[in-house]
Residue frames as a rotation matrix with the C-alpha (Angstrom) as fourth column:
UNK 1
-0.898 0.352 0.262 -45.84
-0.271 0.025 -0.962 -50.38
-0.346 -0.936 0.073 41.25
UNK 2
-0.753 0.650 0.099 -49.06
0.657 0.743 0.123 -52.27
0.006 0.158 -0.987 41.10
UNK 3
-0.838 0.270 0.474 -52.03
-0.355 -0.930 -0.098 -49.97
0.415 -0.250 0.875 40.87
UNK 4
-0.582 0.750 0.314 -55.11
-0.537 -0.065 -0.841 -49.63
-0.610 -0.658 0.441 42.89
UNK 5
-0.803 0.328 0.497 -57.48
0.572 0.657 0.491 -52.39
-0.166 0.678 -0.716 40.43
UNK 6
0.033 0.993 -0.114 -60.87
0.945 -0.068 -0.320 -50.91
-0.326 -0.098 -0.940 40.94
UNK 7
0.273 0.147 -0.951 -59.91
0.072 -0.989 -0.133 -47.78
-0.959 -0.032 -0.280 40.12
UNK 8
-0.732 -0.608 -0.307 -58.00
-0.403 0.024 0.915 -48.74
-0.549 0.794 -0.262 37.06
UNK 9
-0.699 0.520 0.491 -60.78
0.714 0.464 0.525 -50.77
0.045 0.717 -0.696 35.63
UNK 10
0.387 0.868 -0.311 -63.04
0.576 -0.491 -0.653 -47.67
-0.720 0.074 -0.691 36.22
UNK 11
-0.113 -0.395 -0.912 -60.32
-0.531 -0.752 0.392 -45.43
-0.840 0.528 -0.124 34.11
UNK 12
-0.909 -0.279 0.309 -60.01
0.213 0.326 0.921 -48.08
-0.357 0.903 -0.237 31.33
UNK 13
-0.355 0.632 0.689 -63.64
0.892 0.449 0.048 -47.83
-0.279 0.632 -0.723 30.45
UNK 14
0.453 0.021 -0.891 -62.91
0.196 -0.978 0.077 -44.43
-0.870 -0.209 -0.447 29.99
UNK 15
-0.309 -0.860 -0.405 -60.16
-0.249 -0.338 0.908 -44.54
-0.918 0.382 -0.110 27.64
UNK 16
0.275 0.427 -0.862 -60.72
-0.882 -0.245 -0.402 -44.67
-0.382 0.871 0.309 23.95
UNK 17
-0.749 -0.557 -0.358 -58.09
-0.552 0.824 -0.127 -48.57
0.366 0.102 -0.925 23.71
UNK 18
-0.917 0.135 -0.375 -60.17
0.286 0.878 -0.384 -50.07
0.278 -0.459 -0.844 26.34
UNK 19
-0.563 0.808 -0.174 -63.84
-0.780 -0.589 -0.210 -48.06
-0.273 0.018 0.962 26.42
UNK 20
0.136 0.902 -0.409 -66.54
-0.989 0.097 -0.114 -50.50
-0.063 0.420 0.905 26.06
UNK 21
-0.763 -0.617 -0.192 -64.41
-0.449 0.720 -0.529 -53.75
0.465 -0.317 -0.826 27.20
UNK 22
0.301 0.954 0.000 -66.38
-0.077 0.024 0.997 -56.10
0.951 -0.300 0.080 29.23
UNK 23
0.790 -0.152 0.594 -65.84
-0.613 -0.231 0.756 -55.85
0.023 -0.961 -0.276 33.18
UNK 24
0.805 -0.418 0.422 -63.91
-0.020 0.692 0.722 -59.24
-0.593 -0.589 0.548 33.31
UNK 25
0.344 -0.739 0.579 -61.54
0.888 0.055 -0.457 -58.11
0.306 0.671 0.675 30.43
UNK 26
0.577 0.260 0.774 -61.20
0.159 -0.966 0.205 -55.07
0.801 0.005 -0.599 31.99
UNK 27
0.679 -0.133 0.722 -60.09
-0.719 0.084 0.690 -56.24
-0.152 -0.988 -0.039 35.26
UNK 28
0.704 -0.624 0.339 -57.87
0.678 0.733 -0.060 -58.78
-0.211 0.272 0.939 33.61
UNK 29
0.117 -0.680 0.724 -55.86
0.248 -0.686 -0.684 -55.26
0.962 0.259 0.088 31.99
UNK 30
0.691 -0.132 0.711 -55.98
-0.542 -0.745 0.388 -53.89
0.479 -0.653 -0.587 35.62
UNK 31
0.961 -0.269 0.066 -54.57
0.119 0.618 0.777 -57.21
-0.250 -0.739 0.626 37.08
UNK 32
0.320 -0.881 0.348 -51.25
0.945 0.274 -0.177 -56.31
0.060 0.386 0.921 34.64
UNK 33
0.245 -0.362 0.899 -50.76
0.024 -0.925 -0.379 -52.70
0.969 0.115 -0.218 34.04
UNK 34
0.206 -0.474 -0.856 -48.28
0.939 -0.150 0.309 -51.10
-0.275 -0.868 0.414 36.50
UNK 35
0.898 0.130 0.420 -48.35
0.238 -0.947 -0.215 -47.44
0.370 0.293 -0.882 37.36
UNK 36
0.092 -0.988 -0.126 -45.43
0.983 0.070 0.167 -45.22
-0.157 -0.139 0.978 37.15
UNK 37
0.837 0.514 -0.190 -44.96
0.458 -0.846 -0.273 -41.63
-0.301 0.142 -0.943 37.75
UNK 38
-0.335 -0.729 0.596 -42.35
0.905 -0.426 -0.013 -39.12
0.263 0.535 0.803 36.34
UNK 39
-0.168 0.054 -0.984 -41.60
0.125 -0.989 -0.075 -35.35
-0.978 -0.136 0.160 37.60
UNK 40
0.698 0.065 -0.713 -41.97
-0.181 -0.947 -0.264 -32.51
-0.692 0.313 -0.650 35.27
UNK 41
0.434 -0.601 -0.671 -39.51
-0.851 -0.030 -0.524 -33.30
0.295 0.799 -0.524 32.05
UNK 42
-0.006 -0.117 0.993 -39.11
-0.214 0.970 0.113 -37.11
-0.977 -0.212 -0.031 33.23
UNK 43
-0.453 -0.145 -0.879 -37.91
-0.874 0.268 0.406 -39.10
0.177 0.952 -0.249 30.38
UNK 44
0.646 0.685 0.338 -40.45
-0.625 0.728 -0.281 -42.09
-0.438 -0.030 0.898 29.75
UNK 45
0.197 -0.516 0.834 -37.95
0.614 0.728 0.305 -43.55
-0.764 0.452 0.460 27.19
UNK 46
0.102 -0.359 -0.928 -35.63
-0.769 -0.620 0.156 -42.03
-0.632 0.697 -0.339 24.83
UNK 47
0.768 0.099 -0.633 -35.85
-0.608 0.422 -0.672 -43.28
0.201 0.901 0.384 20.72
UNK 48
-0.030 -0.644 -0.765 -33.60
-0.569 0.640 -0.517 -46.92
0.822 0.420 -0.385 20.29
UNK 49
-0.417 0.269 0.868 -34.75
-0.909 -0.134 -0.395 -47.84
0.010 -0.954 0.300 23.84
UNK 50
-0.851 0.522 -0.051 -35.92
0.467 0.798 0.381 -52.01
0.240 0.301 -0.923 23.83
UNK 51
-0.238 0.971 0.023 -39.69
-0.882 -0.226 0.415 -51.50
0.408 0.078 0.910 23.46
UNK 52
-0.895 -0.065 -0.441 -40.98
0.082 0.948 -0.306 -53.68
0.438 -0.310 -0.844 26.23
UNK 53
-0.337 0.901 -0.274 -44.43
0.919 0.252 -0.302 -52.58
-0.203 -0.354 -0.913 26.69
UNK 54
-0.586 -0.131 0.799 -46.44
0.234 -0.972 0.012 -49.25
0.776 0.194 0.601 26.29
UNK 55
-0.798 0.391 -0.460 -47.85
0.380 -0.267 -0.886 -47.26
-0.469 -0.881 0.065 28.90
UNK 56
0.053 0.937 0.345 -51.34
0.675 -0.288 0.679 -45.20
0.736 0.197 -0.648 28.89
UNK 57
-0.672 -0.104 0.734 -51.76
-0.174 -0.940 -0.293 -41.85
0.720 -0.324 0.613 30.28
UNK 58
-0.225 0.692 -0.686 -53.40
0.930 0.363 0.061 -41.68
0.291 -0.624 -0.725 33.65
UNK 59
0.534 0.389 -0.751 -52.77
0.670 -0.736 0.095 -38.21
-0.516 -0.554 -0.653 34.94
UNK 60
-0.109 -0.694 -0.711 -50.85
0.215 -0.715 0.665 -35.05
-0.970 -0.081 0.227 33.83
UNK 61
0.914 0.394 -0.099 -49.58
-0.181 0.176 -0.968 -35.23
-0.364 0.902 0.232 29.85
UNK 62
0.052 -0.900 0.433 -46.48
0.221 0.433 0.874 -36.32
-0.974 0.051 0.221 27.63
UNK 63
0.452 -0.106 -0.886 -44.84
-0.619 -0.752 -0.226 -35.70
-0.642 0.651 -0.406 24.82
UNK 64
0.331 -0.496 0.803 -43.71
0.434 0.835 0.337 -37.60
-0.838 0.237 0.492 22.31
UNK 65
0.843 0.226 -0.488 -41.01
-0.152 -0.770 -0.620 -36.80
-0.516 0.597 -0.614 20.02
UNK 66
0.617 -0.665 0.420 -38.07
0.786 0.503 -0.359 -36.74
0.027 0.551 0.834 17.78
UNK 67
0.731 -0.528 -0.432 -34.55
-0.241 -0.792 0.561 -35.20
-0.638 -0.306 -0.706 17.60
UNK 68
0.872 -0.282 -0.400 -32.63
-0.468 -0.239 -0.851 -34.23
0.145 0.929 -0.340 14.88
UNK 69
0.639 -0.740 -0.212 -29.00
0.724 0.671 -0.159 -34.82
0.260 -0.052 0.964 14.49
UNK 70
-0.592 -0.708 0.386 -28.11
0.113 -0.547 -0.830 -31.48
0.798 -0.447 0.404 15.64
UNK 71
-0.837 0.351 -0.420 -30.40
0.418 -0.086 -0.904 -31.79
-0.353 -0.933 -0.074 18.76
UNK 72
-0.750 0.657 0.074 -33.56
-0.647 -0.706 -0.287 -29.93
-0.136 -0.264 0.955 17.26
UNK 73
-0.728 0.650 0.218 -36.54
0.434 0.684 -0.586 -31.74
-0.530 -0.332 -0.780 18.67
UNK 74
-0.699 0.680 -0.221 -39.99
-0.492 -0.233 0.839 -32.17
0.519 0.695 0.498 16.73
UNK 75
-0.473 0.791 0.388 -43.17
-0.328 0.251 -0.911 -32.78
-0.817 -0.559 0.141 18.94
UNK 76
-0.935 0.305 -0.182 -45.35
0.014 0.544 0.839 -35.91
0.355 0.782 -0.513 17.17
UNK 77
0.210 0.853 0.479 -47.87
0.054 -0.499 0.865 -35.36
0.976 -0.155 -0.151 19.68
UNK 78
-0.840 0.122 0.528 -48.92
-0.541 -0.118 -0.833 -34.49
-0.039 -0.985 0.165 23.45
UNK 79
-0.352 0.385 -0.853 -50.83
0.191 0.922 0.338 -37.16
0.916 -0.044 -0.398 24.99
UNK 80
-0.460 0.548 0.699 -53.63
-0.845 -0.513 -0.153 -36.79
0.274 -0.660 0.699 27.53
UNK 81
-0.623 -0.005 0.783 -54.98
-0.648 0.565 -0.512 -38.48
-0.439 -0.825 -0.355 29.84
UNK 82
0.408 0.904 0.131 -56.55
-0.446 0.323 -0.835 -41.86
-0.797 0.282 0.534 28.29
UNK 83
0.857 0.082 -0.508 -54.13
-0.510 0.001 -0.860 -41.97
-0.070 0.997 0.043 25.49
UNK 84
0.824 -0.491 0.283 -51.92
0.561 0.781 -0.275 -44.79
-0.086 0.385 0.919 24.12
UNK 85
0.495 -0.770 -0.403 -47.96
-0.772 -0.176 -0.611 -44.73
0.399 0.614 -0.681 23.29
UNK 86
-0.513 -0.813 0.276 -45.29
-0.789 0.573 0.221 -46.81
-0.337 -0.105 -0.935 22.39
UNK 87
0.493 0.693 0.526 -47.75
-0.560 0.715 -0.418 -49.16
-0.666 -0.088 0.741 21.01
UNK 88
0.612 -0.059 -0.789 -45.65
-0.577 0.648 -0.496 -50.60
0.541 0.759 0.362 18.13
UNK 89
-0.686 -0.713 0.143 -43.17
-0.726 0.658 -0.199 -52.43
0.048 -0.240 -0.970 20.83
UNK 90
-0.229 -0.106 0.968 -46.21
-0.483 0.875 -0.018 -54.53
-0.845 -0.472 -0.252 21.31
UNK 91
0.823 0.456 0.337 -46.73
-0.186 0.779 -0.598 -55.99
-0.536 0.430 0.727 17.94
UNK 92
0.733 -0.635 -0.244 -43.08
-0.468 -0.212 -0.858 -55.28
0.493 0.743 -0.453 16.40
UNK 93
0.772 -0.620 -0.141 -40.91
0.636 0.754 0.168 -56.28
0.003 -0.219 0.976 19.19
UNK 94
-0.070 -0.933 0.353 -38.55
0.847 -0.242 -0.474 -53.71
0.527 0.266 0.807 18.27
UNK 95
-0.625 -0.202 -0.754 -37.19
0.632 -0.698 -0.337 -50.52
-0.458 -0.687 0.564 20.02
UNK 96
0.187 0.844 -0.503 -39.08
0.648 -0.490 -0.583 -47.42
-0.738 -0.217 -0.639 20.86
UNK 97
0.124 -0.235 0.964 -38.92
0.980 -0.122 -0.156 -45.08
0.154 0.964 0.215 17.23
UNK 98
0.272 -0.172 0.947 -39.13
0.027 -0.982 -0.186 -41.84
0.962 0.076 -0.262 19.09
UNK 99
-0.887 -0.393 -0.242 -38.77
0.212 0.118 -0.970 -40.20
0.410 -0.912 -0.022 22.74
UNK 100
0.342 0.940 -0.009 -41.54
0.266 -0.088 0.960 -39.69
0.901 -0.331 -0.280 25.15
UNK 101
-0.783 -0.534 -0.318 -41.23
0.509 -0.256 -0.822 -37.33
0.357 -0.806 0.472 28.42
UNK 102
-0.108 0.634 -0.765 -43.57
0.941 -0.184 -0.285 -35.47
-0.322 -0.751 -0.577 31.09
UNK 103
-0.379 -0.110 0.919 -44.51
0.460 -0.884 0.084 -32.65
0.803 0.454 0.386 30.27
UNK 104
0.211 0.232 0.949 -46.14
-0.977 0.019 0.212 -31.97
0.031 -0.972 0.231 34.37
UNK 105
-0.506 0.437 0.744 -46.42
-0.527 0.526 -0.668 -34.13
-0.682 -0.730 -0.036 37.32
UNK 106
0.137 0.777 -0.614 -47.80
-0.863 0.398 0.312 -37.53
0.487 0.487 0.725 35.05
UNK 107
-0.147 0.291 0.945 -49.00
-0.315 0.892 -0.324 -41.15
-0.938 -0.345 -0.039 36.08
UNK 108
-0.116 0.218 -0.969 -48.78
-0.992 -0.064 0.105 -43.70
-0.039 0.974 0.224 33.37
UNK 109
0.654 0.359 0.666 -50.21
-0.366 0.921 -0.137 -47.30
-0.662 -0.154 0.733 33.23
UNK 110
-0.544 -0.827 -0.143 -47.24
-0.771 0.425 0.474 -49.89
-0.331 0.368 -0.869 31.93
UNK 111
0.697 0.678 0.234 -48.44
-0.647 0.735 -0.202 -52.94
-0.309 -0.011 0.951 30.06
UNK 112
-0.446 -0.857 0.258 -45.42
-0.498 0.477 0.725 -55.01
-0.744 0.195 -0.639 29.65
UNK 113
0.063 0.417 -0.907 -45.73
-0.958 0.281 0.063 -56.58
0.281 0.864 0.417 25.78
UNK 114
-0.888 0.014 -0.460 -45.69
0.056 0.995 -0.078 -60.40
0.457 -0.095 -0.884 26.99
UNK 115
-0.642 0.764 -0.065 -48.63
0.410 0.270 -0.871 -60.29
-0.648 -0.586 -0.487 29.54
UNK 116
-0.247 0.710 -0.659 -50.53
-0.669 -0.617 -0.414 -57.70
-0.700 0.339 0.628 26.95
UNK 117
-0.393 0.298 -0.870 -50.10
-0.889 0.119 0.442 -59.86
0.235 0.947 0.219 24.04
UNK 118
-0.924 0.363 -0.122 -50.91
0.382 0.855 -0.350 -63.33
-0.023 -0.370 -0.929 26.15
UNK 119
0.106 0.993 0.043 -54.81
0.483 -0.014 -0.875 -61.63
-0.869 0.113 -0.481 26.62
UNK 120
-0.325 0.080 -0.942 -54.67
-0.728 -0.657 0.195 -60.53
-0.603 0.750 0.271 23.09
UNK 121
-0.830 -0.482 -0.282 -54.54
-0.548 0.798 0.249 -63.76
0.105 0.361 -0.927 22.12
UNK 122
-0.986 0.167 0.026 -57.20
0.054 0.457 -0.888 -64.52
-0.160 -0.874 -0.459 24.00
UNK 123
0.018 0.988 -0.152 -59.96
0.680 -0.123 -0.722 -62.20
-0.733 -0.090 -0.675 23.23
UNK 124
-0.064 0.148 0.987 -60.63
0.998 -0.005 0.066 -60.95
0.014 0.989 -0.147 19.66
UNK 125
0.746 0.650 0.143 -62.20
0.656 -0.754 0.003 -57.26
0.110 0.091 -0.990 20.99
UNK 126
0.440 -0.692 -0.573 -59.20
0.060 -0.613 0.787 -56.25
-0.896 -0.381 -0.228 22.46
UNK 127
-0.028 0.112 0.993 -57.97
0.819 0.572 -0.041 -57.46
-0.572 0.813 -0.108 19.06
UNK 128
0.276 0.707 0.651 -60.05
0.933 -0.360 -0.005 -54.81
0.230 0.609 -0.759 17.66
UNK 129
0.978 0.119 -0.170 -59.76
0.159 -0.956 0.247 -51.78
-0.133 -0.268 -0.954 19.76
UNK 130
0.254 -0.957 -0.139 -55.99
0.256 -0.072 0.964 -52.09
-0.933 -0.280 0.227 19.81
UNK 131
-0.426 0.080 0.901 -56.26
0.868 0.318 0.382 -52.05
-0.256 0.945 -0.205 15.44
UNK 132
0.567 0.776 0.278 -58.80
0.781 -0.613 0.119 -49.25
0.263 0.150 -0.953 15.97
UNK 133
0.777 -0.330 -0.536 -56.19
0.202 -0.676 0.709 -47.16
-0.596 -0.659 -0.458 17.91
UNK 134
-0.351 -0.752 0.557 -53.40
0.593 0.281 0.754 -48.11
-0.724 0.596 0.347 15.09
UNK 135
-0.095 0.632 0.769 -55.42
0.981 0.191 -0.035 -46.95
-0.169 0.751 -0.638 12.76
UNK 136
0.895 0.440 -0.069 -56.32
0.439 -0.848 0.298 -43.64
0.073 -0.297 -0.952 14.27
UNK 137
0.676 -0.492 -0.549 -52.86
-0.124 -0.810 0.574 -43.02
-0.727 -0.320 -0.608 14.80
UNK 138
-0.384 -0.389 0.837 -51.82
0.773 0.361 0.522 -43.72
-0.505 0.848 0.162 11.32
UNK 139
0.367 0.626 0.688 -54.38
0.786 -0.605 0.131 -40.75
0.498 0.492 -0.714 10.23
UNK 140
0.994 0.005 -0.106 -52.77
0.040 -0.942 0.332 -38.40
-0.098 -0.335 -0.937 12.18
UNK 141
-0.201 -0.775 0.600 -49.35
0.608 0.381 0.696 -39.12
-0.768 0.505 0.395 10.75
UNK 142
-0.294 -0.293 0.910 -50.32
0.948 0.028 0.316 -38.59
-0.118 0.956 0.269 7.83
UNK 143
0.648 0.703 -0.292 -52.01
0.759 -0.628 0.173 -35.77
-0.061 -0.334 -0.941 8.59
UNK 144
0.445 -0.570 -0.691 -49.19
0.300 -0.632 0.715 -34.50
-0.844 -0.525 -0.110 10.63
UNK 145
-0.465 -0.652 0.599 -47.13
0.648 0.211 0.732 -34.81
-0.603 0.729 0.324 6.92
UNK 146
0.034 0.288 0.957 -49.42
0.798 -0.584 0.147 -33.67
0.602 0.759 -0.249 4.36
UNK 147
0.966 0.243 -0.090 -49.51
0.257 -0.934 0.247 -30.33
-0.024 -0.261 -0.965 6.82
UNK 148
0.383 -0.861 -0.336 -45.91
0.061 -0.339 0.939 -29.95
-0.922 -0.380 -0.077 7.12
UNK 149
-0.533 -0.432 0.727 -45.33
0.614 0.394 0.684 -30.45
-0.582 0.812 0.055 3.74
UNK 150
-0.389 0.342 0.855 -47.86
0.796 -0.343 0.499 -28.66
0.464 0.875 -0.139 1.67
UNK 151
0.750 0.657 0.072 -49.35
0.564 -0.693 0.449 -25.88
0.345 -0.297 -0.891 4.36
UNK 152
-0.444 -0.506 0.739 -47.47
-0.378 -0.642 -0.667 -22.52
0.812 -0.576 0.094 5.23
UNK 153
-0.829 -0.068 -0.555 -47.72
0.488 0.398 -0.777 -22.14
0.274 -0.915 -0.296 9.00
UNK 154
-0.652 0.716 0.248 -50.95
-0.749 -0.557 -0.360 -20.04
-0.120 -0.421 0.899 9.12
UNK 155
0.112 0.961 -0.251 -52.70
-0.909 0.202 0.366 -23.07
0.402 0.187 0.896 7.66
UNK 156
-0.028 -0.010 -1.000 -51.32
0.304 0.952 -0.018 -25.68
0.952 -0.305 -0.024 9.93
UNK 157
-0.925 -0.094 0.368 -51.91
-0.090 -0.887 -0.453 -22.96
0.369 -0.452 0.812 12.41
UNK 158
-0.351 0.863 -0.365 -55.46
-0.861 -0.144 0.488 -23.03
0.368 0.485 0.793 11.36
UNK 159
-0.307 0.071 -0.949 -55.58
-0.264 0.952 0.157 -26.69
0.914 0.298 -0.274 11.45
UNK 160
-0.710 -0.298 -0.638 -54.44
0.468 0.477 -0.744 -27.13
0.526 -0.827 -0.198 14.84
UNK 161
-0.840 0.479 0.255 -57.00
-0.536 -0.660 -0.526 -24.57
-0.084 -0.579 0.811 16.29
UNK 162
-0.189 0.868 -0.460 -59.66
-0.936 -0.018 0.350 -25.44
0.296 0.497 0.816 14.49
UNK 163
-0.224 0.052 -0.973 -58.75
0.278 0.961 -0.013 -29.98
0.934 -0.273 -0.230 15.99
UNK 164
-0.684 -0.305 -0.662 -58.78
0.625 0.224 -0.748 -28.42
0.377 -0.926 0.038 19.49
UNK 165
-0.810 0.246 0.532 -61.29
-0.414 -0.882 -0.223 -26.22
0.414 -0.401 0.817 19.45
UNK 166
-0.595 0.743 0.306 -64.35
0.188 0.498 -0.846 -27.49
-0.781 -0.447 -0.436 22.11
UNK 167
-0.586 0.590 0.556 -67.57
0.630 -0.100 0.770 -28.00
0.510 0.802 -0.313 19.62
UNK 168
0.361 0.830 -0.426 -69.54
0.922 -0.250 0.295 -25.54
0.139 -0.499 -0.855 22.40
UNK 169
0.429 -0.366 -0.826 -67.27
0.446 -0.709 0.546 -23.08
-0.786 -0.603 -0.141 22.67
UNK 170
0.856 -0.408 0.318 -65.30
0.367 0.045 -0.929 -21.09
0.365 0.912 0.189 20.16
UNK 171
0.489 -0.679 0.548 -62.24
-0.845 -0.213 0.491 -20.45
-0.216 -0.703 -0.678 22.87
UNK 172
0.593 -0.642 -0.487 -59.19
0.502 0.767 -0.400 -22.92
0.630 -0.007 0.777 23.00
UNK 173
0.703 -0.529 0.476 -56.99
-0.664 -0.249 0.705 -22.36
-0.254 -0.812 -0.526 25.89
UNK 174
0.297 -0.597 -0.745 -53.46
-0.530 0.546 -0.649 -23.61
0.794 0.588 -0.154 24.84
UNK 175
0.980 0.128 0.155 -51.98
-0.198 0.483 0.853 -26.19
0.034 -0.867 0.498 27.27
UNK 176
0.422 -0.906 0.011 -48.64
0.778 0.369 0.508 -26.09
-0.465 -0.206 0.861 25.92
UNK 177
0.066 -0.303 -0.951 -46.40
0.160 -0.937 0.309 -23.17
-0.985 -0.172 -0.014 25.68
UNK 178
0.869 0.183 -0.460 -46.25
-0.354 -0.421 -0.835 -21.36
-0.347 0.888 -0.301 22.19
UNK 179
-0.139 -0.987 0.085 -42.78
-0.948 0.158 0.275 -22.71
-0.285 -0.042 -0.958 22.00
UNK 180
-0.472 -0.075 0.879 -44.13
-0.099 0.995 0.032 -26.21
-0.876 -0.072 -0.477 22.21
UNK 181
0.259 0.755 0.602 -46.69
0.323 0.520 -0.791 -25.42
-0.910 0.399 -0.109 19.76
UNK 182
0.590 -0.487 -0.644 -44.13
-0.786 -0.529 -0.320 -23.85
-0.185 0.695 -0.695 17.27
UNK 183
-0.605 -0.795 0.051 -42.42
-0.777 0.603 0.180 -27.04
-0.174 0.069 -0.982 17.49
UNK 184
-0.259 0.591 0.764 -45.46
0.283 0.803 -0.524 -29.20
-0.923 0.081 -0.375 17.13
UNK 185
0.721 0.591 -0.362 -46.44
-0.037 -0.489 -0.871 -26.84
-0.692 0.642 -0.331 13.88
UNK 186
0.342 -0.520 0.783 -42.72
0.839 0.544 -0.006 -27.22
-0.423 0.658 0.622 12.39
UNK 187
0.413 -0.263 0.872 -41.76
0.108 -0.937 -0.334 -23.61
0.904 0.232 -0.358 12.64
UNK 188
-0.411 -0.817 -0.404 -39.93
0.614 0.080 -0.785 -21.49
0.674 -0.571 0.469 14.94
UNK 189
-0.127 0.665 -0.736 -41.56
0.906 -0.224 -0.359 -19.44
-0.404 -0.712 -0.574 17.97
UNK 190
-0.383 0.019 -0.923 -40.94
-0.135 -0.990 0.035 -15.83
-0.914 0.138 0.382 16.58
UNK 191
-0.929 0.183 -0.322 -42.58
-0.360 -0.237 0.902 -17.10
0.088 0.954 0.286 13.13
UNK 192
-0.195 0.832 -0.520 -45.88
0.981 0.159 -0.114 -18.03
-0.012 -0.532 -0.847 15.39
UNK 193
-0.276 0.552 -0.787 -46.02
0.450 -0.649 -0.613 -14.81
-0.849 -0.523 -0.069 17.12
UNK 194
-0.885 0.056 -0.462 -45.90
-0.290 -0.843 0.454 -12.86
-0.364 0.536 0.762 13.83
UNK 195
-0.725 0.685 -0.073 -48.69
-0.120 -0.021 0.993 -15.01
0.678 0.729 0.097 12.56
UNK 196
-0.379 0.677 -0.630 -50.77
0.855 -0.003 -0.518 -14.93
-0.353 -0.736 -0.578 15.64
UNK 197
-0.588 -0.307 -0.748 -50.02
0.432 -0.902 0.030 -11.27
-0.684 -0.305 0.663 15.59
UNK 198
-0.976 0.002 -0.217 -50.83
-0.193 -0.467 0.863 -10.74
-0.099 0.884 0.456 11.84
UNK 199
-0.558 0.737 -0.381 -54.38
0.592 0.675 0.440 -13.04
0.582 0.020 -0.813 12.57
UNK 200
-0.104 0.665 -0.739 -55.54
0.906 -0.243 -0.347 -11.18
-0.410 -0.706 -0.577 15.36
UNK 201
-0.795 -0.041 -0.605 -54.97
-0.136 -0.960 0.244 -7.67
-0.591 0.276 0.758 13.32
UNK 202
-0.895 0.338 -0.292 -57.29
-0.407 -0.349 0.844 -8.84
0.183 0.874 0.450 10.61
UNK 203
-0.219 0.798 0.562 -59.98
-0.952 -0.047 -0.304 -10.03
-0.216 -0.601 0.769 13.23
UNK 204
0.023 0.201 -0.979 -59.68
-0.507 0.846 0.162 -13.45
0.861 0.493 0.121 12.80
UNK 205
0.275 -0.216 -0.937 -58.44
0.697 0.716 0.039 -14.33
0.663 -0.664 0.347 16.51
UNK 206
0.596 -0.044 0.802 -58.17
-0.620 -0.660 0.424 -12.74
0.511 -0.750 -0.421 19.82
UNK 207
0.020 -0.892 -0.452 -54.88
0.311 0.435 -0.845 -13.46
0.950 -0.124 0.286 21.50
UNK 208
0.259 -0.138 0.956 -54.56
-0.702 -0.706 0.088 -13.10
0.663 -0.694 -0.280 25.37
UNK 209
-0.097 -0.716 0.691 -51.70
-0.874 0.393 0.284 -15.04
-0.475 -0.577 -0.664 26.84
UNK 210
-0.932 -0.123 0.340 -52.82
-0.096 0.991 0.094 -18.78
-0.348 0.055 -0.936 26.26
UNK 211
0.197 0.928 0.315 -56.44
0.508 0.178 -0.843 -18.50
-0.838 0.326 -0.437 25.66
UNK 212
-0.943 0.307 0.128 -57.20
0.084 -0.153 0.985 -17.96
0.321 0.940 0.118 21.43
UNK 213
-0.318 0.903 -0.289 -60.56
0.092 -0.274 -0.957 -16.74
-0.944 -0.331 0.004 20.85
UNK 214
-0.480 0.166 0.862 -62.04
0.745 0.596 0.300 -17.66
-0.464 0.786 -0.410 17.56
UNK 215
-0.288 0.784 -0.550 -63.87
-0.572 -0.601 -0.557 -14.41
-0.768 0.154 0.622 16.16
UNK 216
-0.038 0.392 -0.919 -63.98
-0.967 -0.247 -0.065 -15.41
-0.252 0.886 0.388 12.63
UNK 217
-0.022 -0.571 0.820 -64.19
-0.115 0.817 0.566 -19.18
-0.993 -0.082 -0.084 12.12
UNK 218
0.916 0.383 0.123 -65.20
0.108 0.061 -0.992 -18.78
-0.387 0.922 0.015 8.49
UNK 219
0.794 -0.606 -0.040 -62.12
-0.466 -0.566 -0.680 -17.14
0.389 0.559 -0.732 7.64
UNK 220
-0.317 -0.872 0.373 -60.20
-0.841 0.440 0.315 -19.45
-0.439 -0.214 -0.872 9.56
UNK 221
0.330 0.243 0.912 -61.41
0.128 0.946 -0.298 -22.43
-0.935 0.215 0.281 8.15
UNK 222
0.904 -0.091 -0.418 -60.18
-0.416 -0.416 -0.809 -20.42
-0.100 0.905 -0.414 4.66
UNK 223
0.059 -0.998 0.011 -56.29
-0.988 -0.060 -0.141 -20.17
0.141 -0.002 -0.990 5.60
UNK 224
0.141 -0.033 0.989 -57.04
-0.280 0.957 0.072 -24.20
-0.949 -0.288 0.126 7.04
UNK 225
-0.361 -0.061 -0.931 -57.80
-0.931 0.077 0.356 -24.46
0.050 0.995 -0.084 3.06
């Protein structure tokens, strides 16, 4: 479905791909992108899928992820409003490398990869920001690796608190169940709680449901290493 334009070119100069665009390139992306919504656990596309365009978060959030050969599934990330996926169908061509599903009620913007790459072509910035976004998610990759790989789970624990925590605030309200975020951390849910559990005893973190309270960030910023 075609979205409202005006509104869409107000969201792109929002978004971090298309932020700082000028109006008439802006409104060219609005004249293509087609919104599409998805219930609650809506598959977006599932990994080997032809990769015919990527979408952009408008409302809700998504997941993107991988699944083993015996079914167990690894969250690569959760995506908020604003944020890219599926970009490599549009410079590879080739199917989608992982899955991607709703995680609520979401609205994503389609760019089919012919009409994107025809104004790519066109105009160098886009060019740029689209490179800039590659980029950025290439550093969190690796990231995501060197933590799974060389940190126990208190310090990719650590990590993750410490990427999400507001710079005004030392609170983090979680947005995805402890489950999800035992699966985004590369552990299992009952080897979370114990290290929540084992954190908040030594006054590093106040636990209460979903909200984390930071007491100590020194000492977390230790176990982060």
């Amino acid at each position: 479905m075609q979205s409202n334009r005006e509104d869409v070119v107000e969201f792109l100069d929002d978004t971090l791909l298309f932020g700082g665009l000028p109006l008439e390139l802006r409104e060219e992306l609005a004249s293509i992108a087609f919104s599409r919504q998805y219930e609650k656990n809506g598959l977006i596309f599932a990994e080997g899928d032809p990769g015919e365009g990527f979408h952009l978060v408008r409302s809700g959030r998504v997941k993107v992820f991988k699944l083993s050969q015996e079914g167990k599934e690894q969250i690569l990330h959760v995506l908020w409003p604003g944020e890219p996926f599926g970009e490599v169908a549009v410079f590879a061509g080739m199917n989608y490398p992982a899955y991607a599903e709703a995680l609520e009620k979401s609205e994503t913007l389609f760019f089919r990869r012919g009409d994107f790459l025809n104004l790519l072509s066109s105009d160098p910035s886009l060019a740029m920001n689209m490179l800039a976004v590659l980029s950025l998610r290439l550093r969190q990759f690796a990231k995501m690796i060197e933590d799974l790989s060389l940190k126990e789970v208190p310090g990719r624990l650590a990590a993750y608190l410490l990427s999400v925590k507001p710079s005004d605030s030392n609170r983090v309200r979680l947005h995805i169940s402890k489950s999800q975020l035992a699966n985004l951390l590369g552990t299992v849910p009952e080897t979370l709680s114990r290290v929540l559990s084992r954190l908040q005893a030594e006054g590093v973190l106040r636990v209460e449901g979903r909200e984390i309270e930071i007491l100590d960030q020194e000492a977390l910023e230790g176990i982060h290493g």
